[in-house]
Rosetta silent file (secondary structure, phi, psi, omega in degrees, C-alpha in Angstrom):
SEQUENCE: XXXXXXXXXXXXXXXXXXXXXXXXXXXXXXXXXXXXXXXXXXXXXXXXXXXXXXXXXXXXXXXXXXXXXXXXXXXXXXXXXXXXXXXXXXXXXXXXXXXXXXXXXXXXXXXXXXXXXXXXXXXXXXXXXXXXXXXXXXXXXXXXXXXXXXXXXXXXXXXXXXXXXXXXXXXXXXXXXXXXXXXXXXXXXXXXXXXXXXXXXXXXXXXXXXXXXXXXXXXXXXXXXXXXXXXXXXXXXXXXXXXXXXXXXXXXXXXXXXXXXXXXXXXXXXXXXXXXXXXXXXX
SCORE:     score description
SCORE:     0.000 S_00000001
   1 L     0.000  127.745  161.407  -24.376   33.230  -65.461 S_00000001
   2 L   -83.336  122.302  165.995  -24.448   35.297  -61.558 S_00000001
   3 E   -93.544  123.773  116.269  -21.292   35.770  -60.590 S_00000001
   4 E  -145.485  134.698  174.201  -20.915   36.496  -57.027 S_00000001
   5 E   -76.455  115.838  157.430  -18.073   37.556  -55.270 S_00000001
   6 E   -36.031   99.446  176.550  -16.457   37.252  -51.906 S_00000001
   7 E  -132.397  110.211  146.424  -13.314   39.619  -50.774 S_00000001
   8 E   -78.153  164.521 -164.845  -12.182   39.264  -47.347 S_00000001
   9 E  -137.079  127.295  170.004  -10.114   42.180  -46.437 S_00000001
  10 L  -129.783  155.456 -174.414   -7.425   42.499  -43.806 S_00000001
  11 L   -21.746   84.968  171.937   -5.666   45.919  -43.793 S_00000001
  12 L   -98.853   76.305 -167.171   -5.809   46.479  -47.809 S_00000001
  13 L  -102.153  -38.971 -168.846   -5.800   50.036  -47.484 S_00000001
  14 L   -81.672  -28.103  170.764   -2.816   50.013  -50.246 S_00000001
  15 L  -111.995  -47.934 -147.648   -4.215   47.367  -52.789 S_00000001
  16 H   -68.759   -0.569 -162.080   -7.846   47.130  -52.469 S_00000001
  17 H  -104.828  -16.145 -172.967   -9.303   50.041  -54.520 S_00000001
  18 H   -74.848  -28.713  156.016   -7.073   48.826  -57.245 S_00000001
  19 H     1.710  -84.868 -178.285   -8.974   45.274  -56.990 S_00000001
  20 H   -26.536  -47.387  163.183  -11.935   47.203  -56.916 S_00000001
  21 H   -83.796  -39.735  163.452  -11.587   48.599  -59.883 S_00000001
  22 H   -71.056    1.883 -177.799  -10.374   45.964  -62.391 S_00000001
  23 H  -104.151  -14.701  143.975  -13.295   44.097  -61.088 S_00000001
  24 H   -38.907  -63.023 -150.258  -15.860   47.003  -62.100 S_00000001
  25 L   -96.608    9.464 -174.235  -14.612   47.666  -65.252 S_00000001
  26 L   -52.468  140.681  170.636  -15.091   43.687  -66.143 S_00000001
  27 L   -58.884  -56.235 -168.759  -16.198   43.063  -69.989 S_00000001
  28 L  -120.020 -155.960 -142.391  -19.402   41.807  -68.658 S_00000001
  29 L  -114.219  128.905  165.511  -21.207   42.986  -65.353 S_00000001
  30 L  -100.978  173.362 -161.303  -20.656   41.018  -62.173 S_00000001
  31 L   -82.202  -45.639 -170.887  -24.050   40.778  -60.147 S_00000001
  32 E  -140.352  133.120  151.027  -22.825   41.222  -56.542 S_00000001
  33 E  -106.444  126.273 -172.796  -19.417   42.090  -54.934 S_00000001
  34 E  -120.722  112.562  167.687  -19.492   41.410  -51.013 S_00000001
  35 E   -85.462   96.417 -164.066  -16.751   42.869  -49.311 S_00000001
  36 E  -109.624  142.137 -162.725  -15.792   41.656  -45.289 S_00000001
  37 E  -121.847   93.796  165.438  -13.282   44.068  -43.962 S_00000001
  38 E   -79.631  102.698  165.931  -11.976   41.620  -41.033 S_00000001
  39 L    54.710   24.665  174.978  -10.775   43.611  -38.129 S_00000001
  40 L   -26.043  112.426  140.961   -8.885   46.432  -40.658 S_00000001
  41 L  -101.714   16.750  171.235   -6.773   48.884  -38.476 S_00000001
  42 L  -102.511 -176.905 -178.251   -5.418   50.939  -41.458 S_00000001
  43 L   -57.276   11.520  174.903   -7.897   52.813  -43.641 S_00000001
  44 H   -58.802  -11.725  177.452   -9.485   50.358  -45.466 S_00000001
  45 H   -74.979  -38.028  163.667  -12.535   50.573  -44.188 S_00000001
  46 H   -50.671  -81.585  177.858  -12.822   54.404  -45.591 S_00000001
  47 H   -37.829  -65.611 -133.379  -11.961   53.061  -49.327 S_00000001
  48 H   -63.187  -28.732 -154.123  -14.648   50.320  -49.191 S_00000001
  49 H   -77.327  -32.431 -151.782  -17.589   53.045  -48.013 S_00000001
  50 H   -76.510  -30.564 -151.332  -16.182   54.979  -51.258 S_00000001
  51 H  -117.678  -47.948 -172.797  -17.128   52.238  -53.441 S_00000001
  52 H   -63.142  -39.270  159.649  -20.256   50.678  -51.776 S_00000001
  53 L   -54.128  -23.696 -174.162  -21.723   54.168  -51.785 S_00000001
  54 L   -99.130  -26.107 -159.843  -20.885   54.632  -55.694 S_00000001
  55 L  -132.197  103.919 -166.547  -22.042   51.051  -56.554 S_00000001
  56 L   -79.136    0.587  152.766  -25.118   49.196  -55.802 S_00000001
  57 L  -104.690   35.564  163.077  -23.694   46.070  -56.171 S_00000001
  58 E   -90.757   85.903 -179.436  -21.149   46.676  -53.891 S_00000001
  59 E   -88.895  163.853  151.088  -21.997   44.958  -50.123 S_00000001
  60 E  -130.812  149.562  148.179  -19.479   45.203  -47.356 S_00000001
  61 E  -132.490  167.577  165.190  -19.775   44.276  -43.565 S_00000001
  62 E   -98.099  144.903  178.757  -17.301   44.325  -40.817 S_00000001
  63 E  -122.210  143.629  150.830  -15.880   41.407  -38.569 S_00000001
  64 L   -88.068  105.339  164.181  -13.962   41.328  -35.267 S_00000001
  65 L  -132.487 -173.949  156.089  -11.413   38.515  -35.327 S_00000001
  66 L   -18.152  118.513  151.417   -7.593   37.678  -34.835 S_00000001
  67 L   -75.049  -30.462 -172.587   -5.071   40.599  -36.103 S_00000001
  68 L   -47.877  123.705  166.892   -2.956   37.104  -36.575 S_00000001
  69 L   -64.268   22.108  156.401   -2.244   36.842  -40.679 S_00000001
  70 L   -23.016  100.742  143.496   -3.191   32.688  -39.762 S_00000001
  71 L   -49.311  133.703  173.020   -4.102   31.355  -43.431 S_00000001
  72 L   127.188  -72.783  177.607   -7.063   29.406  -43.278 S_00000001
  73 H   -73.110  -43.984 -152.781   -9.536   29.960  -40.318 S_00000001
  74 H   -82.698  -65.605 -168.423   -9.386   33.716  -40.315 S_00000001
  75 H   -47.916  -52.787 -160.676   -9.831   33.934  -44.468 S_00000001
  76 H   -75.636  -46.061  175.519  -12.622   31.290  -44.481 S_00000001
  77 H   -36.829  -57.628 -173.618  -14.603   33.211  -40.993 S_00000001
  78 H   -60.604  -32.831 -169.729  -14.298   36.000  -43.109 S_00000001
  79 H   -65.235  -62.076  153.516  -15.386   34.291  -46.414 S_00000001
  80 H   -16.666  -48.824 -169.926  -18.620   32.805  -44.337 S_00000001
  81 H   -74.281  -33.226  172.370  -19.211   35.642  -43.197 S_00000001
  82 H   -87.470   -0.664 -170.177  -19.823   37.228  -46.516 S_00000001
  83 H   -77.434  -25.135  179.839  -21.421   33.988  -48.177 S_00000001
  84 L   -73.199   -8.004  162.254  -24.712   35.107  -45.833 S_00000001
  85 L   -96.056    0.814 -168.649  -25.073   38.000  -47.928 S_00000001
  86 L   -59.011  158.276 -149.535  -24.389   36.078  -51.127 S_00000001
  87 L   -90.007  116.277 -172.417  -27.440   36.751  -53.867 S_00000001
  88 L   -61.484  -43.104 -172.704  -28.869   32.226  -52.937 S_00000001
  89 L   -81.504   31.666 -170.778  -29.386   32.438  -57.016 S_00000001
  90 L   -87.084  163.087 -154.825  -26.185   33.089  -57.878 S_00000001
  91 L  -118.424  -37.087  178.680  -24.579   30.334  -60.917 S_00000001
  92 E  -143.198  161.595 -150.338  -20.878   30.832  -59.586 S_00000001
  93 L  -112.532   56.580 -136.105  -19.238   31.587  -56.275 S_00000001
  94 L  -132.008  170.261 -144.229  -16.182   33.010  -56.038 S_00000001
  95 E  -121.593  117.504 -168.942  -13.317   33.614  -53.278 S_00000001
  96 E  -130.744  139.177  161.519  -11.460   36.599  -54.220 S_00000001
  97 L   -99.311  163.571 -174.322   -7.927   38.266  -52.094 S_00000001
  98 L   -86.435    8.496  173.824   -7.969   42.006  -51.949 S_00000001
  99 L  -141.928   42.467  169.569   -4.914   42.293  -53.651 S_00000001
 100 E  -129.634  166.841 -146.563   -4.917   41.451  -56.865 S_00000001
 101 L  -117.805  115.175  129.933   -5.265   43.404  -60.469 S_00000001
 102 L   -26.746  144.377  141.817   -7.884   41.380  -62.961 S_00000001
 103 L   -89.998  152.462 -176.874   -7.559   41.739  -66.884 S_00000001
 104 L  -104.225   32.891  164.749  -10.552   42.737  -67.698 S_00000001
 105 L  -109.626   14.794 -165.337  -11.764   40.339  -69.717 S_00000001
 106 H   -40.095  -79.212  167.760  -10.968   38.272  -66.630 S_00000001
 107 H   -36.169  -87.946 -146.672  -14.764   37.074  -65.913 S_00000001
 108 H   -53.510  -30.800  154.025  -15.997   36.960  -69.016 S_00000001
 109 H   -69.147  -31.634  146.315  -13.506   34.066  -69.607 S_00000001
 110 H   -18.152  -93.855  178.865  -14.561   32.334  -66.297 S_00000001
 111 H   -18.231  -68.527  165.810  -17.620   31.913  -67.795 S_00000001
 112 H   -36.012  -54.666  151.821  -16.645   30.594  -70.654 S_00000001
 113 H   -27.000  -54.021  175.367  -14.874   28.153  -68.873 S_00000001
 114 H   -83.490  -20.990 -174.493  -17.574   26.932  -67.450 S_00000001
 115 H   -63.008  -56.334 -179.572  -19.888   26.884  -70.514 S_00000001
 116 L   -77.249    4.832  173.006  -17.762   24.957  -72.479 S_00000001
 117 L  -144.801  115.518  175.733  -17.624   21.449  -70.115 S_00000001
 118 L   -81.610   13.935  154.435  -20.559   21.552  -68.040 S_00000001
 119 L  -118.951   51.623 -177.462  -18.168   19.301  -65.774 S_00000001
 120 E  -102.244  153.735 -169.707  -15.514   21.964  -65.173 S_00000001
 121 E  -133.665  -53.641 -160.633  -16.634   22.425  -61.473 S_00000001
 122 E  -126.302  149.108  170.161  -13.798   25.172  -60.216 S_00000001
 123 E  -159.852  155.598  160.207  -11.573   27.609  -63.080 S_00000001
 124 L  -165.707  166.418 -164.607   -9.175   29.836  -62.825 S_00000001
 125 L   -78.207 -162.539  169.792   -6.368   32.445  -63.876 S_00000001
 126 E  -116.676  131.674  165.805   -2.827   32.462  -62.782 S_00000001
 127 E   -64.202  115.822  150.781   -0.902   34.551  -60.110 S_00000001
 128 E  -114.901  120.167 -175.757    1.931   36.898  -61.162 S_00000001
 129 E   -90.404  169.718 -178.578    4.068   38.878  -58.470 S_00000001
 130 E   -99.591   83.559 -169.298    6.149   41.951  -59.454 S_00000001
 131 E  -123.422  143.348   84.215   10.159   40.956  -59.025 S_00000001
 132 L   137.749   58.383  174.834   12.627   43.000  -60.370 S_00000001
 133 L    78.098  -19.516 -169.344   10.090   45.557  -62.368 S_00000001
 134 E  -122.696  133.013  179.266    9.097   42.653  -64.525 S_00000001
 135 E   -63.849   74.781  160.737    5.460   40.376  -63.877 S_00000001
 136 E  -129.984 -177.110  177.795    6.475   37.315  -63.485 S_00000001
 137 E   -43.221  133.212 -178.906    4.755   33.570  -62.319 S_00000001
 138 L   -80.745  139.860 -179.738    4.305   33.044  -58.955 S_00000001
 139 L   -62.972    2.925  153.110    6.270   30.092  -58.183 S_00000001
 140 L   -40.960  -70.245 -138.554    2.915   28.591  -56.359 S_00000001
 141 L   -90.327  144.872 -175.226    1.374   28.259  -59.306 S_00000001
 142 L  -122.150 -152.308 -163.471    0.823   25.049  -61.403 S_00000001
 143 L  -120.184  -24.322 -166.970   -1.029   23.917  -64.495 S_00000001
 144 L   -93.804  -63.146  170.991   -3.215   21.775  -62.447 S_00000001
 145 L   -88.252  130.394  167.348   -4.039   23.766  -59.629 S_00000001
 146 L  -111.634  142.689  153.899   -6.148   27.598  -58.621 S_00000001
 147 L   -85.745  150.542 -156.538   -5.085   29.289  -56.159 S_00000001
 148 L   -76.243   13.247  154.875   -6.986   30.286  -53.385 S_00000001
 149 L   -53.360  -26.179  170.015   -6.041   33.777  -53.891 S_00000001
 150 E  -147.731   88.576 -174.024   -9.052   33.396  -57.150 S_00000001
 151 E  -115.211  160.655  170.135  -11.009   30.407  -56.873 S_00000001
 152 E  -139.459  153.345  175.613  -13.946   30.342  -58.497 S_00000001
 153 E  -136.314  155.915  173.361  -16.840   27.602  -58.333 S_00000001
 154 E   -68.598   85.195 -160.338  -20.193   26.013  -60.141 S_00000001
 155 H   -20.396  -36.997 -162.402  -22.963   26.184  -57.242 S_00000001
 156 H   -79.972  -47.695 -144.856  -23.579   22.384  -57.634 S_00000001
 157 H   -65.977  -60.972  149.651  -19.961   21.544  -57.736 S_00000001
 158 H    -5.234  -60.596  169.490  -19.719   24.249  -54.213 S_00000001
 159 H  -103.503   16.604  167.542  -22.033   22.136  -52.769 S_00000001
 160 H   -71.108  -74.547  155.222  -20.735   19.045  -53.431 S_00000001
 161 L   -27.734  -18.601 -174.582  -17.426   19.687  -51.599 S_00000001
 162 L   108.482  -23.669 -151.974  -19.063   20.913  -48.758 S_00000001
 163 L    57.642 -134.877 -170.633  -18.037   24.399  -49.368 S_00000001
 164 L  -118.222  128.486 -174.743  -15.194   25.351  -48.020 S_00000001
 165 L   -55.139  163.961 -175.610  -13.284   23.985  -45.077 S_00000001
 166 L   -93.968   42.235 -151.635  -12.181   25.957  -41.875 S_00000001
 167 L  -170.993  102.838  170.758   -8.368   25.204  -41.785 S_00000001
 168 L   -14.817  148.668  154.318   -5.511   25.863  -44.039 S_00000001
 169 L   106.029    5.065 -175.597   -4.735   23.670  -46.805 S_00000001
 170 L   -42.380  -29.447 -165.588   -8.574   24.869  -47.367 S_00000001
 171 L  -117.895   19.970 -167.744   -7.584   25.422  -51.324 S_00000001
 172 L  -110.433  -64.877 -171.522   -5.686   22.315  -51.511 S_00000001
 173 H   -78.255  -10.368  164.028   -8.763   19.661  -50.480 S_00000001
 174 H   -52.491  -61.253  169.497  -11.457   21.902  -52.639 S_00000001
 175 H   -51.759  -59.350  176.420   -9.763   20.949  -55.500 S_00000001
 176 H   -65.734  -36.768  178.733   -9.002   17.077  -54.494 S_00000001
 177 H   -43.054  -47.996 -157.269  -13.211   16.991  -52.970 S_00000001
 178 H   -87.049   -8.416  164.525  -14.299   18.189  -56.424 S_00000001
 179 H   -61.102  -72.396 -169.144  -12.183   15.220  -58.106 S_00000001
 180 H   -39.458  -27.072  178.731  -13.539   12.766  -55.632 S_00000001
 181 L   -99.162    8.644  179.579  -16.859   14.024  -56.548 S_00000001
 182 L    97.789    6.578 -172.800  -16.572   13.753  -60.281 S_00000001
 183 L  -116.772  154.224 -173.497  -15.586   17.489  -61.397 S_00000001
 184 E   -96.008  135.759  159.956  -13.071   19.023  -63.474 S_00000001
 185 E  -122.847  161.970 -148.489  -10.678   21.810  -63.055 S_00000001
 186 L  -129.577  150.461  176.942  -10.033   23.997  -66.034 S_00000001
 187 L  -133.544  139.301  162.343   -7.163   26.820  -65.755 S_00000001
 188 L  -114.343  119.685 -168.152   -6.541   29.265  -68.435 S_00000001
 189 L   -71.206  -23.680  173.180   -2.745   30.515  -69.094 S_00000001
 190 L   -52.520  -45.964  177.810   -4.150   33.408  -70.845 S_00000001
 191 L   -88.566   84.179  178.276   -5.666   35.203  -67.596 S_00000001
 192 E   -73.110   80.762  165.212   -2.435   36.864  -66.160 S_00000001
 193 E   -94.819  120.980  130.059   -3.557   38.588  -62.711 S_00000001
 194 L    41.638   20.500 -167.348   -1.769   40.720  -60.761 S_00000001
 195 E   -86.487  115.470  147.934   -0.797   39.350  -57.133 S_00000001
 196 L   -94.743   17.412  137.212    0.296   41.929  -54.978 S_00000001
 197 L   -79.318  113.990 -164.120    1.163   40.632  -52.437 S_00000001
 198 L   -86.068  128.378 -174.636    3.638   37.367  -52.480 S_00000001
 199 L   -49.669  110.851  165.704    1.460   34.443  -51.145 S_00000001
 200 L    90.968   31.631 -178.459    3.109   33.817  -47.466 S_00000001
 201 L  -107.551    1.930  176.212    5.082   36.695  -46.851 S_00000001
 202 L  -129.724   20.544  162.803    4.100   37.877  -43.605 S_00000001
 203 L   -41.076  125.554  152.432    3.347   34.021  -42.428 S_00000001
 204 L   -70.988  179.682  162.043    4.523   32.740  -38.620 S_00000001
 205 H  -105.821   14.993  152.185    5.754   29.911  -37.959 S_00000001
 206 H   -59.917  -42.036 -174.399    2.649   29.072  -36.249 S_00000001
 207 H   -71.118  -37.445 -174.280    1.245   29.052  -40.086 S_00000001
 208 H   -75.639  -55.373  172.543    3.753   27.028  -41.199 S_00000001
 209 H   -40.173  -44.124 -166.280    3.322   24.371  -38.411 S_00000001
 210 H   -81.279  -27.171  168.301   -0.571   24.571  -39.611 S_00000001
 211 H   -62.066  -65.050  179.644    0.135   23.658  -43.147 S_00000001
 212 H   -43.729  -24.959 -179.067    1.988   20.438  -42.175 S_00000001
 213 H   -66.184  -62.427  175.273   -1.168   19.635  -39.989 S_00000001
 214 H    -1.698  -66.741  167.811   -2.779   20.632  -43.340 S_00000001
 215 H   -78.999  -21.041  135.180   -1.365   17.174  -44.879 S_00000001
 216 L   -36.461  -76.319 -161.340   -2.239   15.262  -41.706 S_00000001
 217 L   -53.158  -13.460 -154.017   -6.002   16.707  -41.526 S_00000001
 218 L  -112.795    4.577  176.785   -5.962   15.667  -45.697 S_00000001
 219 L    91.742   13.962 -152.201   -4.919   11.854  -44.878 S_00000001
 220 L   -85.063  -18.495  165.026   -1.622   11.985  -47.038 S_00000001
 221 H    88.531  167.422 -176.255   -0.077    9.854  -44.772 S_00000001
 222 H   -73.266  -49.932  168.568    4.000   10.041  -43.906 S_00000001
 223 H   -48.823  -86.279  174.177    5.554    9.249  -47.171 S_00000001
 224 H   -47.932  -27.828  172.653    3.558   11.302  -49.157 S_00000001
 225 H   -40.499  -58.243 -157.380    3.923   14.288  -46.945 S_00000001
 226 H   -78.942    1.924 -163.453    7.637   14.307  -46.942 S_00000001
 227 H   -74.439  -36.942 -172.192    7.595   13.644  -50.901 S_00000001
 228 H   -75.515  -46.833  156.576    5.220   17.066  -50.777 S_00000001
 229 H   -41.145  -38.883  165.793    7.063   19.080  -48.061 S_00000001
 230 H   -66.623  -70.196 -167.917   10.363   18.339  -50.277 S_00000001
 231 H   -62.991  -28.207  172.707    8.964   19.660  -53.315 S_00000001
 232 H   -44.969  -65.069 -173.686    7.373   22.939  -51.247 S_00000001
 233 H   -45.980  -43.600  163.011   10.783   23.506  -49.794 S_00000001
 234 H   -56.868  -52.348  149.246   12.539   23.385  -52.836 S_00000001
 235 H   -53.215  -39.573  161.190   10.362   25.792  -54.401 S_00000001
 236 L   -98.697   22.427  169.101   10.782   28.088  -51.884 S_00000001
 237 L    30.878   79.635 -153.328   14.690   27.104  -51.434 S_00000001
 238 L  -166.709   74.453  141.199   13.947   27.051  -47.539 S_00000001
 239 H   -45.122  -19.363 -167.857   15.274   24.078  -45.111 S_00000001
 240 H  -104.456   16.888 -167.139   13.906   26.257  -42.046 S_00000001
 241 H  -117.418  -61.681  169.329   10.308   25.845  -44.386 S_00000001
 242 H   -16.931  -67.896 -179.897   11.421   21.949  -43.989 S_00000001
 243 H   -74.050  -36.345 -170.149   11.903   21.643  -40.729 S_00000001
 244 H   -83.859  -38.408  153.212    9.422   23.538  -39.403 S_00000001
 245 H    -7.474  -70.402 -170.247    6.703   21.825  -41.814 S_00000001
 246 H   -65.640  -57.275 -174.363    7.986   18.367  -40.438 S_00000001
 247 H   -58.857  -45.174  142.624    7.736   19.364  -36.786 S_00000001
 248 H   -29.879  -44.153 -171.250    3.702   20.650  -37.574 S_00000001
 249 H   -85.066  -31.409  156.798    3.103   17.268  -39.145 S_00000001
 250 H    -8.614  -94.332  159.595    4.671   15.932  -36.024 S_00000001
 251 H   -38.220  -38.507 -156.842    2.874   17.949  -33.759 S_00000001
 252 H   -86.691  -33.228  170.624   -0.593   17.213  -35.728 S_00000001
 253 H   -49.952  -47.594  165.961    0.340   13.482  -35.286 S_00000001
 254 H   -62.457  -44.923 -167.586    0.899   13.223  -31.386 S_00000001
 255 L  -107.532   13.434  153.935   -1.738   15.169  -30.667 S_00000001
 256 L    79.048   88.655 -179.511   -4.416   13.260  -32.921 S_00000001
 257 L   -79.728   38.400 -176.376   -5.557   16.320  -34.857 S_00000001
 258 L    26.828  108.066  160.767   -9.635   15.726  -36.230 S_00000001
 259 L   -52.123  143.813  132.363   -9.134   14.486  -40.188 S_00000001
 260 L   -61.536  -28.918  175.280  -10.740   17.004  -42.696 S_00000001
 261 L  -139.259 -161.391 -169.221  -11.923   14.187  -44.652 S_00000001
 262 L   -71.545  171.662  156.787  -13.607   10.508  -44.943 S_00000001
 263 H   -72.040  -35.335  147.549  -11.660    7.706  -44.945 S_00000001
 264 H   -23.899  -46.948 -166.607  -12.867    7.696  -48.209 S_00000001
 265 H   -86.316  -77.195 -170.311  -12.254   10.890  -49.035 S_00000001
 266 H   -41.638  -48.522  154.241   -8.408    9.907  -48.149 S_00000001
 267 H   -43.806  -24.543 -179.191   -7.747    7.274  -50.060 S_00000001
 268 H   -99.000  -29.297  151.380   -8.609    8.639  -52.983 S_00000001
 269 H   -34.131  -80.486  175.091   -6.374   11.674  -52.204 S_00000001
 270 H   -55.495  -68.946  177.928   -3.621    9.679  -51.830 S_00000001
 271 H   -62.353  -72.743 -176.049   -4.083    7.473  -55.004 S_00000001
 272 H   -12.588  -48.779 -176.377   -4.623   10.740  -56.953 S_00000001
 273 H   -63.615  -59.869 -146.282   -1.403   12.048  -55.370 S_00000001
 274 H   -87.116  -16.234  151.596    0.397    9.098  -55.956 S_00000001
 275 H   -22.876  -77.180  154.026   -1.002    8.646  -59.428 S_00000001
 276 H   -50.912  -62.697 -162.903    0.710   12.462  -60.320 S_00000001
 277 H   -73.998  -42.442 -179.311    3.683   11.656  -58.829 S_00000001
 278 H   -82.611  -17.594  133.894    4.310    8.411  -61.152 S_00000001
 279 H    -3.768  -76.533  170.913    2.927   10.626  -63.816 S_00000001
 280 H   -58.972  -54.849 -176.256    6.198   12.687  -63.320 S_00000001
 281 H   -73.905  -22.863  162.602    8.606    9.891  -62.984 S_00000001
 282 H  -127.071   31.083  178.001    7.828    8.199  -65.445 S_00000001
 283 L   -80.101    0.000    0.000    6.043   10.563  -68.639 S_00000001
């Protein structure tokens, strides 16, 4: 199966060659790595030439956007930007951040993944941060859920969804789209990567405000939000994550925000969600 991969880049000057390399040194080959180094002002641009020059499946271009870290718009422009160089015969798709470490049998278990249910649609590893010297789970991550930090997709199942929306919460609705459309997602606990960077740490509170629109734009409705906003908060033991969250969904509310999906599409969100949640309360 062609693999190719997508890394936007925002000043990685400090992680990205390390990427670079566990994704090189992969047990089987991948066919194209596209690099977009969006609006860099440390050296990062300088690594990438080191590598594109050494490797002929190595593309990069550059984009002028935002210096704002915004999750969502800014990741996906960039993402977009590099899907027009993607190889159109490619088998899987995948979304990569610049700052994480592979095992390097990483891929080669993708695959597998997909091989063995031809209706796994999306697969992926797990996130691990670095706290106190020791690798452990990022508190993100679920059993259930990839993170957009490594998503990977099936071309049809890609273009089922739509590809990928232009708005935080972008790696939230990929995942519910490809239910609604009949696809599976398969996770493997075995494929430990690397994040080095912890997911949200240089966020505004502009960002935060856009994830509560996030569960407005996905239909979730009031109830479920705050049931989802509670459980966020907790995990990140954060009332000022609360508040400002509720004041976004607010905001997205007043001022009518454009839905991400059908009505269709929403409903089925929302029984799914609620579905999971009695799942929990009562398993």
């Amino acid at each position: 199966m062609k693999i190719n991969i997508i890394i936007p880049a925002y000043n990685e000057e400090e992680n990205i060659a390390k990427t670079l390399h566990s994704i090189i040194n992969q047990s089987i080959p991948i066919h194209k790595i596209i690099i977009i180094n969006d609006n860099s002002t440390d050296g990062t641009q300088k690594i990438i030439d080191s590598f594109t020059t050494k490797f002929s499946n190595i593309v990069s271009k550059e984009l002028i956007s935002s210096n704002k870290h915004l999750p969502g718009s800014k990741v996906i422009k960039a993402f977009y930007k590099g899907f027009d160089l993607v190889d159109k015969s490619y088998d899987i798709i995948c979304k990569i951040d610049a700052d994480l470490i592979f095992p390097l049998n990483y891929f080669e278990k993708i695959i597998e993944l997909f091989k063995e249910d031809t209706n796994v649609g999306m697969a992926g590893g797990y996130c691990y941060i670095k706290k106190n010297n020791n690798w452990i789970l990022e508190s993100l991550t679920n059993k259930d859920h990839i993170r957009g930090a490594l998503k990977a997709y099936r071309k049809k199942c890609f273009t089922d969804i739509g590809g990928l929306k232009n708005t935080m919460g972008w790696d939230t609705v990929d995942e519910l789209l490809a239910r609604y459309h009949g696809w599976s997602i398969a996770t493997d606990e075995s494929l430990k990567v690397k994040h080095l960077k912890p997911t949200g740490a240089n966020y505004s509170r502009e960002a935060k405000h856009r994830q509560a629109e996030a569960f407005y734009k996905m239909r979730y409705g009031l109830l479920l939000f705050i049931i989802a906003t509670i459980k966020l908060a907790l995990k990140k033991k954060s009332v000022y994550f609360f508040i400002n969250t509720c004041i976004g969904y607010l905001k997205a509310s007043i001022n009518k925000v454009p839905f991400m999906v059908t009505v269709e599409e929403g409903a089925f969100i929302r029984s799914y969600r609620w579905r999971g949640i009695k799942k929990k309360l009562f398993c």
